[in-house]
C-alpha positions as a printed Julia matrix, in Angstrom:
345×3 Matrix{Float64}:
   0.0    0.0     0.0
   1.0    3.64   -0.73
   2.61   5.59    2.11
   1.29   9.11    2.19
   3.9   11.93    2.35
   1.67  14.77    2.8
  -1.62  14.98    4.55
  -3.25  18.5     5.04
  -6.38  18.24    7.46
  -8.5   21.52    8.16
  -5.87  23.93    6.64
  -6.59  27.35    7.48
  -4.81  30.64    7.04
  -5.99  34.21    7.54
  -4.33  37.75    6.77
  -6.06  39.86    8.81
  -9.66  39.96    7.65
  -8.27  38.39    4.26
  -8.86  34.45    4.12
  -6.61  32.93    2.37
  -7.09  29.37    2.98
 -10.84  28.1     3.97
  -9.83  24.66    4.89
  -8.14  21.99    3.04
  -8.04  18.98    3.31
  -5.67  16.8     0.75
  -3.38  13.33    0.82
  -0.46  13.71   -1.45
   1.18  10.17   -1.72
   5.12   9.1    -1.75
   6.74   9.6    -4.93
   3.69  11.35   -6.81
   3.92  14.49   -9.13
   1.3   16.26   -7.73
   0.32  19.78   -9.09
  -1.73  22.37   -7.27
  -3.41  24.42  -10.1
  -5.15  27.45  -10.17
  -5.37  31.32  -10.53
  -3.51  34.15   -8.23
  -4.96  34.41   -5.29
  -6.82  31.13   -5.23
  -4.59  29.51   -2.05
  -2.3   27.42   -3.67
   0.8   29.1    -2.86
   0.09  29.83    0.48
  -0.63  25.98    1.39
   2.88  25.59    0.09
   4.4   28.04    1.94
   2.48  26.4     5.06
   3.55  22.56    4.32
   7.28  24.51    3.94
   7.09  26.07    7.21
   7.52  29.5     5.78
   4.46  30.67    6.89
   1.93  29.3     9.91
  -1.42  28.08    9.79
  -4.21  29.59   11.64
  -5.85  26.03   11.86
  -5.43  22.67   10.93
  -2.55  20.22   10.85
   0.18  19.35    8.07
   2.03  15.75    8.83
   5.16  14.48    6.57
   5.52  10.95    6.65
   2.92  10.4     9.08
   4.7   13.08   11.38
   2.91  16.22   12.09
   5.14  19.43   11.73
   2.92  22.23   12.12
   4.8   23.78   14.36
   8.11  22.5    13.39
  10.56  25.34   12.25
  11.16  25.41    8.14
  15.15  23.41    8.13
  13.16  20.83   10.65
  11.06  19.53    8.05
  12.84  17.0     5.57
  11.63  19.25    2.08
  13.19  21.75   -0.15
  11.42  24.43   -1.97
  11.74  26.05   -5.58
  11.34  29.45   -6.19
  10.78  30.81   -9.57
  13.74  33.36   -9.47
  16.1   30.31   -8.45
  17.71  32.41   -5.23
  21.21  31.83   -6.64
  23.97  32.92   -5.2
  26.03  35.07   -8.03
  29.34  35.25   -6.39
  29.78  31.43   -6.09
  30.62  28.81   -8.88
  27.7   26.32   -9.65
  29.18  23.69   -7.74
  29.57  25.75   -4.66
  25.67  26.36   -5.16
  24.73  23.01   -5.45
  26.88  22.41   -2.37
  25.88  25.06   -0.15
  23.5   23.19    1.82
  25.77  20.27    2.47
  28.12  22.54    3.74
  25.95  24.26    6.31
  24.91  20.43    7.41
  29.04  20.46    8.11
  28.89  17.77    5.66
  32.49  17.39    4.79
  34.29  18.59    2.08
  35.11  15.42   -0.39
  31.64  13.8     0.43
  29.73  17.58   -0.52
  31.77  17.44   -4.14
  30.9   13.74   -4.72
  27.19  14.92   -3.98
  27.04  18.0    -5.98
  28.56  16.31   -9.24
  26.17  13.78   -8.58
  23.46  16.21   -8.38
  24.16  18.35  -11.58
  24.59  14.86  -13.38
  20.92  14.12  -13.12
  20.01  17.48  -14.03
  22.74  16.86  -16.96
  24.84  19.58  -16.19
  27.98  17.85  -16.52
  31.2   19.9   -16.26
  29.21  23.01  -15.33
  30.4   23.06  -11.87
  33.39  26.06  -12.41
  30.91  28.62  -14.1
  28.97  31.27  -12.34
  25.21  31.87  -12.69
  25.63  34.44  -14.69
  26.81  32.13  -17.34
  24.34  30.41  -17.79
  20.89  30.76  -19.62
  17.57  30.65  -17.15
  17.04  26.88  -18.27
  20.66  25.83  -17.38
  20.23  28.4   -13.69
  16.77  26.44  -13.29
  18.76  23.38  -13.57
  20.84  24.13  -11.0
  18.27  25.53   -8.79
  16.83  21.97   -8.96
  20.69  20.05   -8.08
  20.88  22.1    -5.0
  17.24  21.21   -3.77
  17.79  17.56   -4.91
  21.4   16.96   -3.2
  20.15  16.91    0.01
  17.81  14.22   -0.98
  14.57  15.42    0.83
  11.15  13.19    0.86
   9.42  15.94   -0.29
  10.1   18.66   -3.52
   8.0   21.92   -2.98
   8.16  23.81   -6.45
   6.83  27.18   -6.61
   6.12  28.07  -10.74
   9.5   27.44  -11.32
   9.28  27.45  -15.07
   7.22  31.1   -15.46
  10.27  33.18  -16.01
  10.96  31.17  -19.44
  10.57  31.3   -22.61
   7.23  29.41  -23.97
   9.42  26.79  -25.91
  12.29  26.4   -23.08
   9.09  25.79  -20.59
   7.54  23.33  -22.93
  11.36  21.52  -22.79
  11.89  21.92  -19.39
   8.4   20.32  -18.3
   9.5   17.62  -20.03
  12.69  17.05  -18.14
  11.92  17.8   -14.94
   8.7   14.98  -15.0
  11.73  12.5   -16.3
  13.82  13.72  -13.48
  11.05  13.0   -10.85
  10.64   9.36  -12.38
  14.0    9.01  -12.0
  14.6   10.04   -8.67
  11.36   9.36   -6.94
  11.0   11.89   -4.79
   7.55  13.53   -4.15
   6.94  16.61   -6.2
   4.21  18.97   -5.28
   4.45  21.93   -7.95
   2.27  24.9    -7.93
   1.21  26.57  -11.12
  -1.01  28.7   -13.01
  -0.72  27.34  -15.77
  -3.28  24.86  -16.93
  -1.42  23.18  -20.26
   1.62  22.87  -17.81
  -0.53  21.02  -14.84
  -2.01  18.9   -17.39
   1.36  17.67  -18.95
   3.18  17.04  -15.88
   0.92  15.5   -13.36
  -0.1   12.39  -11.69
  -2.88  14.36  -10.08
  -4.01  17.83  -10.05
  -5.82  20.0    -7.26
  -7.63  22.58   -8.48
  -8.01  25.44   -6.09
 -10.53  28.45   -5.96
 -11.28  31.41   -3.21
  -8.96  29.37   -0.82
 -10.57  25.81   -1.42
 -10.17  22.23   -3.53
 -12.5   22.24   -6.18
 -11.33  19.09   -7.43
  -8.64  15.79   -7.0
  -7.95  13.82   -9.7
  -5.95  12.72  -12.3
  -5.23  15.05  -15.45
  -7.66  12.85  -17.41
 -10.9   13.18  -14.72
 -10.34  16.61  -14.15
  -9.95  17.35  -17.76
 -12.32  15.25  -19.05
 -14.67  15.14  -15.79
 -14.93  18.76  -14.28
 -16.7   18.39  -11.14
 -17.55  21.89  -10.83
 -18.7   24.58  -13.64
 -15.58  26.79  -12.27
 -13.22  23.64  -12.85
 -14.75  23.22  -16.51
 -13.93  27.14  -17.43
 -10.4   26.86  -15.93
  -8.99  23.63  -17.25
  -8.51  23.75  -20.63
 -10.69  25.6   -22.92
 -14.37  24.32  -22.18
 -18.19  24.96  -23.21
 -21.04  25.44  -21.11
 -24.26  24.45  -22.34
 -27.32  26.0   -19.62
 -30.69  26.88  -18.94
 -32.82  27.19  -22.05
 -30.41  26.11  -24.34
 -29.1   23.42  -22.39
 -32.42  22.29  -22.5
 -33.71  22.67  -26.09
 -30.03  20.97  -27.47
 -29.59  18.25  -24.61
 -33.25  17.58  -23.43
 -32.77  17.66  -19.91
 -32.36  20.86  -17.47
 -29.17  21.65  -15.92
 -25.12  22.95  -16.57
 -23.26  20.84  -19.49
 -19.75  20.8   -20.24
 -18.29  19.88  -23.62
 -14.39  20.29  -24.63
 -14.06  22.09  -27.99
 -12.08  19.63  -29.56
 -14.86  16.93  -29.19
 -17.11  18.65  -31.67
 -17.11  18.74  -35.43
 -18.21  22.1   -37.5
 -20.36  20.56  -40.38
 -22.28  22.48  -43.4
 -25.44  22.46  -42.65
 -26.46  20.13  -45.69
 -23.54  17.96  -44.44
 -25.55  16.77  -41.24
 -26.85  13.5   -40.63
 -28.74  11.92  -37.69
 -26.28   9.51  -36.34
 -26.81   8.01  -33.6
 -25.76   8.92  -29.83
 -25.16  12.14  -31.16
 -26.02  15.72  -30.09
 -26.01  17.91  -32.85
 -26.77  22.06  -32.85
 -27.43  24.52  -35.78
 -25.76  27.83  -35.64
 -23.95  30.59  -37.31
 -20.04  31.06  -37.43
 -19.43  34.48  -35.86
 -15.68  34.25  -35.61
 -13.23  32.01  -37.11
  -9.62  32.33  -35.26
  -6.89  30.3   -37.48
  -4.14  28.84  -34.97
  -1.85  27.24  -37.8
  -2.05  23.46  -36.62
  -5.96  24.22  -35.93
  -8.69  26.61  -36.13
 -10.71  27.45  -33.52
 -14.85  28.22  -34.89
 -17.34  30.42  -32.26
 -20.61  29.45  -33.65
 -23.77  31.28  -32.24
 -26.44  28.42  -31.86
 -29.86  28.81  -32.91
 -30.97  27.42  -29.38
 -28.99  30.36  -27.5
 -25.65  30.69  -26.76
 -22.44  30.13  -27.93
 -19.77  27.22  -28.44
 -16.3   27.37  -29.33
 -15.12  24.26  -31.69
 -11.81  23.56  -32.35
 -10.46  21.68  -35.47
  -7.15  20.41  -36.9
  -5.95  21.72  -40.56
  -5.48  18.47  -41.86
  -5.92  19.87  -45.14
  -6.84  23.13  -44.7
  -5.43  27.16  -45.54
  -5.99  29.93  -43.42
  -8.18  31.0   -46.35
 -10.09  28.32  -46.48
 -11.63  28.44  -42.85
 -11.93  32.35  -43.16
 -14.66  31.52  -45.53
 -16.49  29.88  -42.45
 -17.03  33.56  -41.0
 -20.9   33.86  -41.24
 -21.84  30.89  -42.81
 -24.32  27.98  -41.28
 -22.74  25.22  -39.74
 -24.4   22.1   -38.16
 -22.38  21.5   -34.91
 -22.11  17.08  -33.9
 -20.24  15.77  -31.25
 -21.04  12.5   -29.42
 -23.25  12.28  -26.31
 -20.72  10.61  -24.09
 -18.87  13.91  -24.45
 -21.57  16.13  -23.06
 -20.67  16.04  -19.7
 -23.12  17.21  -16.98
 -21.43  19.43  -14.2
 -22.69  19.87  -10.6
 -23.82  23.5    -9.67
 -21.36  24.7    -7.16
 -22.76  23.87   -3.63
């Protein structure tokens, strides 16, 4: 069975008359990527900063490893955080860096080098140890951000958007690597982001936080695919609601529906048939966006509304979907993929 390496019960934290944190309640098991995902001011950072020790609950209780440290001072709890601006110190080389830590732990001197050349190995920054920070480009300093948190070898990872000073492509890379460099060294990560694409493409599981409380666990799959809440279905991914009158005239049945844009197909109008377990709607294209690998199609329905379908440009031109713009379209997508969604409680 799965030891648990964080458990959060009750968390609370207030600033002033400010809540930040309205009680949370989450299991984060040993060796899992787990992402906390959602937009500033939503909690997520501060129930970091709390499981860190940087900054005190005003109720509840965090345990590591079955221990609980809520009171326990930030260097007496066996995790390392993150920060997005890496916290480098310029004047020393990148080994020293990596090192740093060691050394304050008196560890001695051969065993820190061993350690740190170890350390910037994984991160494959090989023969990097003599340069400075300055050096180096932000992907290589986030690197060794990440071989001085490792080379301790704590049980937990706290990662606080480490990737959001970077370049969109060097991101995209860097995601990549550091969910390989979990794998490999099976430590816990808990990573906190705003960024949906990057929670998605990282994650074992996701917590998706709003106004200082869990909307939803799961993995990137059931909260993607599943959105418990109408809130969860507007802020992961790109999604379509479907309610009241038109919710009821397309789907039959009252009530909030959620379907992903890339689920439905944009037909001509003659083009439709009846297949079945389909919805279908008729509407006009009011704007066609063109996106290169796809274009995205915001059709005004008949029935009320609006949805937002997105298709690839398999064989498609940029002029050939701007032709789209204020034509009739039949919109299809299967019924399995019109998922109903809970009003919020």
């Amino acid at each position: 069975m799965e030891g648990i390496a964080i458990r959060l019960r009750d968390l609370r934290k207030s600033f002033g008359e400010t809540t930040a944190v309205a009680g949370v309640d989450l299991e984060i098991r040993d060796g899992e990527f787990f992402s906390m995902l959602g937009p500033s001011g939503s909690g997520k950072t501060t129930v970091l900063r709390m499981i860190a020790g940087f900054e005190s609950p005003t109720g509840g209780t965090i345990e590591l490893a079955g221990q609980d440290v809520t009171g326990l001072a930030p260097f007496e709890r066996d995790v390392h955080t993150v920060f997005q601006d890496y916290a480098l110190f310029p004047h020393m080389t990148v080994e020293q860096n990596v090192a740093y830590g060691l050394k304050v732990r008196k560890v001695p001197k051969s065993e820190r080098l061993v350690r740190a050349r170890t350390a910037l190995a994984e991160v494959r920054l090989e023969g990097y140890g003599t340069r400075r920070p300055a050096q180096l480009s932000g992907g290589q300093r986030q690197r060794v951000a990440l071989a001085r948190a490792l080379v301790g070898r704590p049980s937990v990872l706290l990662l606080d958007e480490p990737l959001g000073a970077l370049d969109l492509k060097l991101r995209e890379q860097m995601q990549v690597e550091l969910k390989a460099l979990q794998r490999e060294v099976g430590i816990t990560f808990v990573f906190v982001t705003h960024d949906q694409e990057e929670a998605l493409t990282m994650s074992d599981r996701i917590a998706v936080f709003n106004q200082g409380r869990i909307e939803q666990i799961g993995t990137p799959a059931e909260v993607y695919e599943r959105p418990a809440t109408p809130f969860v279905a507007s802020f992961v991914g790109t999604s379509n609601l479907l309610a009241g009158e038109s919710a009821q005239r397309i789907v039959g049945t009252a009530g909030t529906y959620s379907i992903r844009p890339e689920k439905i197909r944009v037909l001509k109008d003659s083009a439709g048939t009846d297949e079945p377990d389909h919805e279908s709607a008729a509407g006009t294209v009011a704007e066609v966006v063109y996106l290169g690998d796809s274009t995205r199609f915001l059709v005004d329905l008949d029935a009320g509304g609006q949805l937002t379908a997105l298709q690839q440009n398999l064989e498609t031109s940029a002029e050939d979907v701007a032709a789209y713009r204020g034509s009739r379209v039949l919109l299809q997508w299967h019924r399995r993929h019109t998922v109903h969604v809970p009003d919020p409680r």
